[in-house]
N, C-alpha and C positions, 0 to 999 in steps of 0.2 A: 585360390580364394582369399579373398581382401582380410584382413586379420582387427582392422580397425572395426570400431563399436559402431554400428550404424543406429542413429536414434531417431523412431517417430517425434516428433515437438508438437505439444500441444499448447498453443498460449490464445491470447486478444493479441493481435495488433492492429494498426494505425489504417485506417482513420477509427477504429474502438477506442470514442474515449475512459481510456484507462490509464493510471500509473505502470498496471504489469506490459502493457501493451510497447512502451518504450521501455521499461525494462527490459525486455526481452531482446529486442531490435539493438539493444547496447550489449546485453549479454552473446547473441549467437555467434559474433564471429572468435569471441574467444572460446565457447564450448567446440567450435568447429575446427580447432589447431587440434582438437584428441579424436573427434568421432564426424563421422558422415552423417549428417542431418537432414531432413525432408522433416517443411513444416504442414501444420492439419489445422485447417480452419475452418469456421465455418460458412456462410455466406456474404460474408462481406469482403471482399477482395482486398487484399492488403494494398499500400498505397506508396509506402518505401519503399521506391527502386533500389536502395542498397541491399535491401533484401530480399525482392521480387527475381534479382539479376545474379543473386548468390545461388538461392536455397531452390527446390524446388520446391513448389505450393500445394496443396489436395484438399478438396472438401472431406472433411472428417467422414462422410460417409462413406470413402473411398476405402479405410480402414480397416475394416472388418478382413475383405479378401486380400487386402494386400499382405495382414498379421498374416492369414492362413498358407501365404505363399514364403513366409519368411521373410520378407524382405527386411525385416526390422529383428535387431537383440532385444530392445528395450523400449518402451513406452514411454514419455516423458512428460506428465499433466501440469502445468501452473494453473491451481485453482484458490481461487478467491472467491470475497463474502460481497459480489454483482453477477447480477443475471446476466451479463455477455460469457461468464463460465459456463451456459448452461451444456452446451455443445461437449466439455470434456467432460463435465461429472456424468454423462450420461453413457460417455467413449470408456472413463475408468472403470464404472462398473461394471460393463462387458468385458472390460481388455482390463487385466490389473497389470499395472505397472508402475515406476516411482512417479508418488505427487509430491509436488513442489508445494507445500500448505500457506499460502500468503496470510492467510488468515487462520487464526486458531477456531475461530467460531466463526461458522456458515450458516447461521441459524436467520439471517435476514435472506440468505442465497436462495435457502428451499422455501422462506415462504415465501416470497415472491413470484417465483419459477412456477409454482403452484398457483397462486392467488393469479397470476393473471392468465390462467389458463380456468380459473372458477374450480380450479382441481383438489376442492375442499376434504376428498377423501385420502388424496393424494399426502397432502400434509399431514393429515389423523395418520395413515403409514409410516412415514420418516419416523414420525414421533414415536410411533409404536414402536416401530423396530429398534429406534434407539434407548427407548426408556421403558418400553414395556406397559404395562397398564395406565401407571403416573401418566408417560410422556401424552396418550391418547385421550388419558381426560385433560391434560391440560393446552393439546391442540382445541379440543373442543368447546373449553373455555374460550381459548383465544378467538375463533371463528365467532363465537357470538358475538364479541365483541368488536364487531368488524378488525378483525385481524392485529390485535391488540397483543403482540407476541412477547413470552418469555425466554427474552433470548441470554441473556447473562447464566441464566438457571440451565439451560438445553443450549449448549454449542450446537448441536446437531451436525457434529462431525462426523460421527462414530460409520457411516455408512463407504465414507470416503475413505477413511482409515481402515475400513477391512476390507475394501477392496483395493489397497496400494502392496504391493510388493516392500516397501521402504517408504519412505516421508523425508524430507529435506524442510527444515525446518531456518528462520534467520535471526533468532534470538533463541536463548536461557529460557527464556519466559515459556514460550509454545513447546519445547522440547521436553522441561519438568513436567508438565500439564501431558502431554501423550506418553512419556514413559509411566505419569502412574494408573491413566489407565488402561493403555494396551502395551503391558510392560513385554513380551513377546514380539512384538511391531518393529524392525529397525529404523532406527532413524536418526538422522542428524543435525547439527546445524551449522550453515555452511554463513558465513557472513554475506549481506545483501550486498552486490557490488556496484560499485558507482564511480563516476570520471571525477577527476577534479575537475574543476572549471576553467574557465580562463577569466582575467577580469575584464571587464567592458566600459570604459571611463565614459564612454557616450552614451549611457542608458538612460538616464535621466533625460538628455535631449532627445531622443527617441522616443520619452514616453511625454514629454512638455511636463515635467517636474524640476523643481529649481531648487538648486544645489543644497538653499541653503535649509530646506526644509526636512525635519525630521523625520522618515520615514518607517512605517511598522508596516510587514509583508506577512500575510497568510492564503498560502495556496492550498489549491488542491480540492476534489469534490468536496462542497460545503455542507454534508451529513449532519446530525446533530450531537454526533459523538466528536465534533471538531469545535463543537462549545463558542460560536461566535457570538452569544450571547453574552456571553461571560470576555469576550475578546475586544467586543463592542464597546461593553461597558467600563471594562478596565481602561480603554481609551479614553473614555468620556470623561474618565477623570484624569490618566495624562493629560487630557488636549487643554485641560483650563491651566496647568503647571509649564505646558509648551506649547501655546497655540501656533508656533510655526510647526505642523505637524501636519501628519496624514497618515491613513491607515487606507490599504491596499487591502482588497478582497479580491485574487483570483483564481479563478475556478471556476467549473459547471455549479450552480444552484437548482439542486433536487425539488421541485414544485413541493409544497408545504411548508417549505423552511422560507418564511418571508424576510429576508434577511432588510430587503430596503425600508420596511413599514421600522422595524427598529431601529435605523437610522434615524430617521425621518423623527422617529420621537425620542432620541436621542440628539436631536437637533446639530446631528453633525455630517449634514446632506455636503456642504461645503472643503468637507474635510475628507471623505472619505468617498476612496474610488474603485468600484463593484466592475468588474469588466466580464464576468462569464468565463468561460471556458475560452481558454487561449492556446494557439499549437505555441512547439517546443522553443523555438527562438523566441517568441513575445515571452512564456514563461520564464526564459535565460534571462532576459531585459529585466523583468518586472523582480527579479532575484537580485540581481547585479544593484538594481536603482535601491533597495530595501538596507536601511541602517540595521535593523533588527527583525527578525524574523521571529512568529509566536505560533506555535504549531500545539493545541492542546488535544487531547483524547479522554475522553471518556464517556459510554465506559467504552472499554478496549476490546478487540477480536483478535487478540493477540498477536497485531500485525507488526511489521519492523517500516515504519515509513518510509519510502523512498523517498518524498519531497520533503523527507526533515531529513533523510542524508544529502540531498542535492542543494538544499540549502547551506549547511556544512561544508558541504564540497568546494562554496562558493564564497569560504572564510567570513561564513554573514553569523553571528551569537544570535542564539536559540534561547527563546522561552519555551519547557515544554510543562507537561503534566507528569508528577512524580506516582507515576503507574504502570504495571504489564512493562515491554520490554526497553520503555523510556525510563525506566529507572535506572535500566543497564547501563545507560551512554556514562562517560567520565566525566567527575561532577567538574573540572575545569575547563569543559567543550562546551558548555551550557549553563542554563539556571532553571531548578526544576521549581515547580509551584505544586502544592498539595490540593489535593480537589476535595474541598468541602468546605466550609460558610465563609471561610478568609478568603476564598481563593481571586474572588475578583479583587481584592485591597492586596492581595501576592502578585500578579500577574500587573496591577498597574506600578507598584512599590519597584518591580522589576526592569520596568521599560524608565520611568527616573530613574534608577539608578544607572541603568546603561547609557542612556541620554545625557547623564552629567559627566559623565567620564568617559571620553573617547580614548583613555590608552586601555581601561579595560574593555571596550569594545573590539578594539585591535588586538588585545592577548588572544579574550576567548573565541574572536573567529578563525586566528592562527589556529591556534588548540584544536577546533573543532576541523579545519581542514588537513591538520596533518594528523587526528584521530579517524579519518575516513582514508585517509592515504594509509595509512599501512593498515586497517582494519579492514577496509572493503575494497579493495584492489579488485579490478574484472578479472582477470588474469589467474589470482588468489580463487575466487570464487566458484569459474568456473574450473578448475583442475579438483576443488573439493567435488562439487556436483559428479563430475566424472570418477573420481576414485569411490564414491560412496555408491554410485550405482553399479562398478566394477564389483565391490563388496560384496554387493549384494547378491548381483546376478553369479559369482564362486563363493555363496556359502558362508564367505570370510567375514561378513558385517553382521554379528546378531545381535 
């Protein structure tokens, strides 16, 4: 009998547009040097033959009898605060087993999950079970208000969190926050892992941007906890101090966040280029071409960015938001801005500053690429995921 860990994998992947979704597709073949994996997904059929040709694939419904026959030591959930999780928060509550918590707060996950299913009783539950009377009057608040949620107040974790065996957590920030209240729960935090990059001198003519122009890059889904308002505008006043400039918007935009009407009165239609959701290689590009990259959050769901460590990765200096576990990075990988009434005259003061001085652009995207090299190594990562779920499943991790 084989003595190695065999693990269910529950994530999104590709074509799911998601950040976990390539995470993960970069993560498995290093979890797969310690344990035999079989992944679980749900109906969308994965789309990377690197990993179609590795792993084998199962509809999560498959799960239930295959747990009952053994085939699996351990369950392995990545859940986040998007309804393409919904397939595993439903798999962990039946099957408990280690979650991976991308997100400290799921409190957008359930109501949506709920809300478009009209499953208004559905969410008064979550809430109740997590908070008890408060949480139920304050769903029912929220429903009148067409779905006007208190999410900062109600993480509405707590359902995920008692039904995980352990937690794996990828900052300080998410791990303080469930040790104090499910001091009981094990769990850890293992750093988010990420590749360096390599550099790509042709990016700029791949994307018809000219050398000599200033560039500011913000990826990634355009939510409004990504503050492009405040990103916009901070531009709006670099772009009169450098108008050989440009500000880069790539990512999916979530319908309500009108991000071009702000443009548009901002009167920087000419300066500024909105592409949508782009696969991996045009993201590499649109990274590679970027002098600065500005990644803000607020408020936070206690996530650890991956496209502010792939930025990094990619020796590009980071403006970020001095909050949750962006405070953690080393303050000479970056330049943090405080989020409150200075914050757009902090975040434009930031980009002149790095604009006038290309040897401190060069330091701190050194700094930041060798603070992801020895801090997020894959290798590093996945060997911790493995020893904490070893931990757990003997006892040893409490």
């Amino acid at each position: 009998m084989s003595t190695v860990m065999r693990i269910a994998y529950f994530s999104p992947l590709n074509p799911q547009k998601s950040g976990i979704s390539d995470y993960s597709e970069e993560l498995l073949p290093y979890v797969a040097q310690h344990a035999e994996i079989d992944l679980f997904v749900d109906d969308v059929a994965p789309s990377n033959r690197e990993i179609t040709e590795n792993f084998a694939v199962h509809n999560f419904r498959a799960f239930g009898g295959m747990w009952q026959r053994q085939a699996y030591d351990v369950a392995l959930y990545h859940m986040g605060n998007h309804t393409c999780h919904e397939f595993i928060y439903r798999t962990l509550l039946r099957h408990p087993g280690i979650t991976v918590l991308h997100d400290y707060n799921l409190h957008l996950f359930v109501l949506e999950t709920n809300a478009s299913r009209r499953d208004y009783a559905g969410y008064v539950r979550e809430m109740g079970y997590a908070y008890g009377a408060e949480g139920t009057a304050a769903a029912r608040a929220a429903i009148r208000v067409r779905w006007d949620n208190p999410t900062l107040r109600y993480p509405l974790n707590e359902r995920a969190i008692d039904s995980s065996l352990g937690l794996i957590v990828h900052n300080e920030f998410s791990k303080r926050l469930i040790q104090s209240s499910h001091p009981t729960t094990p769990v850890a935090r293992v750093p988010h892992g990420m590749a360096i990059a390599d550099s790509e001198s042709a990016s700029r003519t791949s994307l018809d941007i000219r050398e000599s122009t200033f560039v500011v890059g913000t990826f990634g889904l355009a939510t409004p906890e990504k503050r492009l308002d405040v990103v916009l505008r901070a531009f709006a006043r670099f772009h009169r101090s450098f108008p050989d400039s440009m500000q880069l918007i790539v990512g999916e935009i979530p319908p309500g966040n009108d991000v071009a009407s702000l443009v548009r009165e901002l009167a920087l239609d000419d300066c500024v280029r909105i592409t949508g959701f782009v696969d991996k290689q045009s993201l590499h590009w649109h990274i590679q071409a970027s002098d600065v990259c500005v990644n803000l959050r607020y408020p936070t769901c206690g996530e650890t960015s991956g496209i502010l460590l792939r930025c990094m990765a990619a020796a590009k200096p980071v403006i970020v938001s001095h909050v949750g576990s962006f405070a953690e990075l080393p303050d000479g990988s970056c330049l943090k801005v405080f989020v409150d009434e200075e914050e757009i005259d902090g975040v434009a003061a930031a980009l002149e500053h790095l604009a006038a001085d290309g040897a401190e652009r060069e330091r701190m995207g050194r700094a930041a690429r060798e603070y992801v090299r020895l801090e997020h190594d894959f290798a590093q990562t996945a060997r911790g995921y493995v020893d904490f779920i070893n931990g757990v499943l003997d006892g040893t991790c409490l």
